[in-house]
N, C-alpha and C positions, 0 to 999 in steps of 0.2 A: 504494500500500500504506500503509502506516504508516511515522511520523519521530520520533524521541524528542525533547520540547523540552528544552532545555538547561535543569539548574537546576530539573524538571518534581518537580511533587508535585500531591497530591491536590486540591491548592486551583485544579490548573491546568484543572479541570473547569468551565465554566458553571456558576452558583449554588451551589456549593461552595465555605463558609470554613472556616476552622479556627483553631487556637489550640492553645498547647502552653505551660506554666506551673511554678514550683516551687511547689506550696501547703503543701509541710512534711511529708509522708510522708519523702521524703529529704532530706537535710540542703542544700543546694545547689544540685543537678541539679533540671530537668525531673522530674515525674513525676505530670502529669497533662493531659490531651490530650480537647479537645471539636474534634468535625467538624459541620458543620449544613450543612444544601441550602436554599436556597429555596424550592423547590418538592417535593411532597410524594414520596419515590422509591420502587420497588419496592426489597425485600430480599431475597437469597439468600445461602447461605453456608453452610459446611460446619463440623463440629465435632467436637472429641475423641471418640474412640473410648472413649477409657480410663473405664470406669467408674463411677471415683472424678472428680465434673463438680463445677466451680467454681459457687458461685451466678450469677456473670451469665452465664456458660454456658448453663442452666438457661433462665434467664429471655429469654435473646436467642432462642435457637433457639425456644422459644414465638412468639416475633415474628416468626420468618422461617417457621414452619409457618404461620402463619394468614393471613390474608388482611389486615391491614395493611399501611399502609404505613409508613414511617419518615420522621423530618425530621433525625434527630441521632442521632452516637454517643459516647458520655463511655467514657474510657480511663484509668483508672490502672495507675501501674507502683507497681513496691514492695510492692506487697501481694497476693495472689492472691485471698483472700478464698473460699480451697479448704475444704475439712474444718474447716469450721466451725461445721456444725449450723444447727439451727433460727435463729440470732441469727442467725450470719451471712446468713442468703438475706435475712431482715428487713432487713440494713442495706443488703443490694443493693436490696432495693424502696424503701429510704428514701430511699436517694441518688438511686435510678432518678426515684421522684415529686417530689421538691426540685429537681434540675435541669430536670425537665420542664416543672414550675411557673416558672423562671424563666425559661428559653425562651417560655413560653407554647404551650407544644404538650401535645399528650395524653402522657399516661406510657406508654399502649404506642408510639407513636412514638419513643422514643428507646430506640435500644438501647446495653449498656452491656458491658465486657469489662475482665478482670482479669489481675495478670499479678506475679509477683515472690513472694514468701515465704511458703509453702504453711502453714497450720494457725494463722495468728494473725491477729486479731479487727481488723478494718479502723475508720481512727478516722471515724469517721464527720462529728464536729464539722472534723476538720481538712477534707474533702475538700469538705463543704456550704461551711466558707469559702473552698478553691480554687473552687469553683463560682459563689460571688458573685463573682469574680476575672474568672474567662475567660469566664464571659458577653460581657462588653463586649469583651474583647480578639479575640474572634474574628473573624477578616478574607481577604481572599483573599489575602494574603501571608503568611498563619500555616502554610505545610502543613509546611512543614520544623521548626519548632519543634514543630509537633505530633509530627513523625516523632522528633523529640527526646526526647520525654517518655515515650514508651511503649520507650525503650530500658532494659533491666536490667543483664547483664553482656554486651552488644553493648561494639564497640569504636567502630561507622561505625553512623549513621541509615541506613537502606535507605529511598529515597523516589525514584518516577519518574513519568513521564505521557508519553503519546506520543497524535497525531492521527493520527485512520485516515481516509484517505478512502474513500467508499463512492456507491453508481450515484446516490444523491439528495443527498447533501453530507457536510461533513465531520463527525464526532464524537472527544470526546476521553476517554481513559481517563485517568487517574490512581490512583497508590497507597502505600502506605506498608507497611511488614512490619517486625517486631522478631523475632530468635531468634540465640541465641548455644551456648545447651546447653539438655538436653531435650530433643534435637532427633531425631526417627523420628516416619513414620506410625504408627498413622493418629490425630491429626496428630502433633504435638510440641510445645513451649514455646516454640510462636511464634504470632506475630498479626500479620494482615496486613486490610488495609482500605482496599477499593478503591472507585473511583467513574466513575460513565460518564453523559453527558450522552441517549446514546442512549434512543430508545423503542423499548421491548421487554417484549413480556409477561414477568409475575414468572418463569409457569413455563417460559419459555424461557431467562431470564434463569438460574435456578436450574439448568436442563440444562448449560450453557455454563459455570457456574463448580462444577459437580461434575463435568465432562470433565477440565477445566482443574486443578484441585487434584490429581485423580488421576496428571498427566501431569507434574506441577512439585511441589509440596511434596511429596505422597505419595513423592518419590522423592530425599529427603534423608535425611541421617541424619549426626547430630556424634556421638553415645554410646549410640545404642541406644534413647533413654529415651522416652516418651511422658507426655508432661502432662496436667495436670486442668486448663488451661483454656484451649487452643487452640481459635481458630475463624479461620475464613476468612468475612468480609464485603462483600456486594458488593452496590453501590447503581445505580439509575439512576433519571433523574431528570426524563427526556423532551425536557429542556428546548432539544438541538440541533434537534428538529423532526425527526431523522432517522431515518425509522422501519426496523426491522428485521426482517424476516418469519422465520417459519422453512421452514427449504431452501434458501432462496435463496443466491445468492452473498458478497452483503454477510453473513449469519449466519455462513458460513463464514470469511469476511475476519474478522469479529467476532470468532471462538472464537480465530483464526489469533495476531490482536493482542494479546487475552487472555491467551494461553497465552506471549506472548511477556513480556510484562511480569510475570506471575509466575513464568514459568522466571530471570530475571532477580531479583525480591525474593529465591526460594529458594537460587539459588548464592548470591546475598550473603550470606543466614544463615551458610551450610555454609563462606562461604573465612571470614567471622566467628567460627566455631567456635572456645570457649570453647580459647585457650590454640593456637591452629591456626597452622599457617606454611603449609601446603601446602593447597588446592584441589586435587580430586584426582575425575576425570571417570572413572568406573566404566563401560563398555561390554560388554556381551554382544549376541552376532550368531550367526547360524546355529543358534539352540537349535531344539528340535524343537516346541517351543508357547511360546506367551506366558508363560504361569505359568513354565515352566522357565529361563525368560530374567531375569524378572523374578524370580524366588528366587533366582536364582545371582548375578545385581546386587545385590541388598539384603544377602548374606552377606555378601559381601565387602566390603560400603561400611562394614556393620558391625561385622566383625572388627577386635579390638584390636590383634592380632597384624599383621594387615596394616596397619594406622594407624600401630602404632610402626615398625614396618620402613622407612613410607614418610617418617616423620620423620628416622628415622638416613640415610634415601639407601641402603638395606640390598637390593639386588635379590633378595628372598629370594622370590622365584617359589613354590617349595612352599608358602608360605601360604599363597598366591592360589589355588592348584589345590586344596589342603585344605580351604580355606574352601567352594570349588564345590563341590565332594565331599560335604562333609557338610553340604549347603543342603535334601536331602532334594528336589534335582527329579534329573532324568535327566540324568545325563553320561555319556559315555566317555570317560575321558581320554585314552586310545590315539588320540584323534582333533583332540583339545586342542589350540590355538596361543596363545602369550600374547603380547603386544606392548607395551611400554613408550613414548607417544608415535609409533608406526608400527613403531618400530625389536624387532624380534625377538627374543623371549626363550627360547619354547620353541615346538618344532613337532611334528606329529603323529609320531607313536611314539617320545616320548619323548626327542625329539633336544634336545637341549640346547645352544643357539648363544646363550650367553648372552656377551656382551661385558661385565666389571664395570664397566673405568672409563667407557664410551657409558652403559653405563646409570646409574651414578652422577650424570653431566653432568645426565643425565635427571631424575632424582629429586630431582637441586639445586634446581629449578626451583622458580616460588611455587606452577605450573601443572600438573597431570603426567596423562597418559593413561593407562587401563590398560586393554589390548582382551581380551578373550579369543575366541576364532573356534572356537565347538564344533563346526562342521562334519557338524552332525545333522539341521541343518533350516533353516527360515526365519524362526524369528521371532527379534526383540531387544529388548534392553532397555537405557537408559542410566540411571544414578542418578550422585547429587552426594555426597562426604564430604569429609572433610575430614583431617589427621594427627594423631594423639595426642603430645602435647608433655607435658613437666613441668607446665610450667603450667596446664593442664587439673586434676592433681591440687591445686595448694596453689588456685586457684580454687574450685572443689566442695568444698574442704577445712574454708573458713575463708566462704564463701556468705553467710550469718548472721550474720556478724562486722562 
């Protein structure tokens, strides 16, 4: 199967380097991140829903609809480079054809992504002089400072890689993800940017990371919020020689590995959550269709109520069942079981075995389960949140400051 390398990032792929720099958008920190292949990759990747779309938004997903390829992706934090009109998209093509020019690659080969303070004007002289910077500095030991750079109000860099073995040899994924708040489908104010040495057609490549998104990020949530310049990125690059069919076994091994290492970037956002103590595993079982599994999961991961509850160590069940309730899928609560960690809170017809101080132990935890067993049907759903803390407010408070 698949082994995670210790210490594993993006750079842990064949012909994938990278680089992670302060060029002066923030005062100190990391805040801006070039990745390059050597050889020429297919790109697929998913993107905001919302709307209101950032310029490199815009201009990436142009790159992954069309039949290019990519060599390089440039990443600033700090700046969102959102709602900014007509300048703004210009300074994305400026930056986009300046570093492209200094790679020496074509300008639609490199695709670019933004990320940090919505509605102000990106400097453009500061980023062209990060760009003469991390040209030269990019290396195959740069994946973690790159994982650095594109962090905003993140506390921990999210950065993995793991080798799959497969029926003709081995290939290795690598990735990086940033997101601390903003954070709901479809997507949220996160970015993640992954790499795989594998050969695989683009349009297989692109089925396998919109399975994959839909079954891991899609199914986070820190506040509700969704952003204008989340995208999911996914390169590959041929260069393990190991090719991947579709149907086959290895395609399956493929999505299997995939989904593991972004269900892994995605919980790190969510236990990362702006201001967060608790990681907090949302399960629904037995609903009677998918859709009702997966609306009664997302209520509840996003419910405030149940957030602060689970911050105070509050067993306060009725949120939980209120939240279901009014998700707008089909429940009966007369049939309803809730479970804190395995341990039983409420059972059908309203029985109430609720233990405070077990369940308290429970809710101490950094880690905490909460099952619901609607006992209507077969399908389920899990999602990721995270607990509403003080901190969450004077953070979102003072953002801009």
């Amino acid at each position: 199967m698949w082994e995670y390398l210790e210490n594993g990032s993006i750079t842990s792929v064949q012909g994938i380097q990278a680089a992670g720099i302060n060029c002066g958008l923030k005062k100190r920190k990391k805040d801006l991140a070039l990745i390059t292949s050597s050889a020429p990759a297919h790109a697929a990747g998913a993107f905001t829903l919302n709307k209101v779309q950032a310029a490199p938004v815009v201009i990436s997903k142009e790159i992954v609809d069309s039949d290019n390829k990519a060599k390089a992706i440039l990443i600033n934090s700090a700046n969102a480079n959102a709602c900014t009109g007509i300048e703004g998209f210009n300074d994305a093509i400026e930056i986009q054809k300046y570093c492209a020019d200094k790679l020496g690659i074509a300008q639609n080969e490199l695709l670019i992504s933004s990320t940090g303070v919505i509605g102000e004007r990106l400097k453009v002289d500061v980023v062209k002089g990060g760009i003469d910077d991390i040209v030269s500095k990019s290396s195959a030991n740069g994946g973690l400072d790159a994982a650095k750079a594109i962090m905003t109000t993140d506390l921990t860099s999210k950065s993995y890689a793991l080798k799959l073995a497969l029926s003709s040899g081995e290939v290795t994924i690598g990735g990086m993800a940033k997101g601390s708040g903003m954070i709901h489908p479809n997507m949220a104010t996160m970015l993640a940017f992954i790499a795989t040495d594998a050969v695989i057609e683009k349009e297989l490549l692109q089925k396998a990371i919109s399975k994959v998104v839909n079954e891991t990020f899609n199914k986070i949530s820190v506040d509700g919020e969704t952003s204008t310049n989340d995208m999911v990125l996914l390169i590959s690059n041929d260069l393990s020689g190991v090719k991947i069919e579709a149907g086959s076994v290895d395609y399956h091994l493929f999505v299997s590995a995939l989904k593991s290492i972004c269900k892994k970037m995605a919980k790190a956002i969510v236990a990362d959550g702006e201001g967060a103590t608790k990681l907090i595993t949302i399960s629904v079982k037995n609903a009677k269709t998918d859709y009702d599994a997966d609306t009664i999961a997302k209520a509840i991961a996003k419910s405030p109520l149940v957030k602060t509850a689970i911050n105070g160590c509050d067993a306060n069940w009725g949120r939980i069942i209120s939240a279901a309730g009014s998700s707008g899928a089909e429940i009966n609560p007369v049939n309803t079981s809730i479970f804190f960690d395995n341990h039983p809170v409420l059972l059908p017809d309203y029985n109430i075995v609720l233990d405070e101080e077990k369940a308290k132990q429970i809710l101490s935890k950094n880690e905490v389960k909460i099952e619901l067993d609607l006992s209507d049907g077969v399908s389920s759903s899990t999602w990721w949140t995270c607990d509403f803390s003080e901190d969450y407010v004077k953070i979102n408070a003072s953002y801009r400051s």
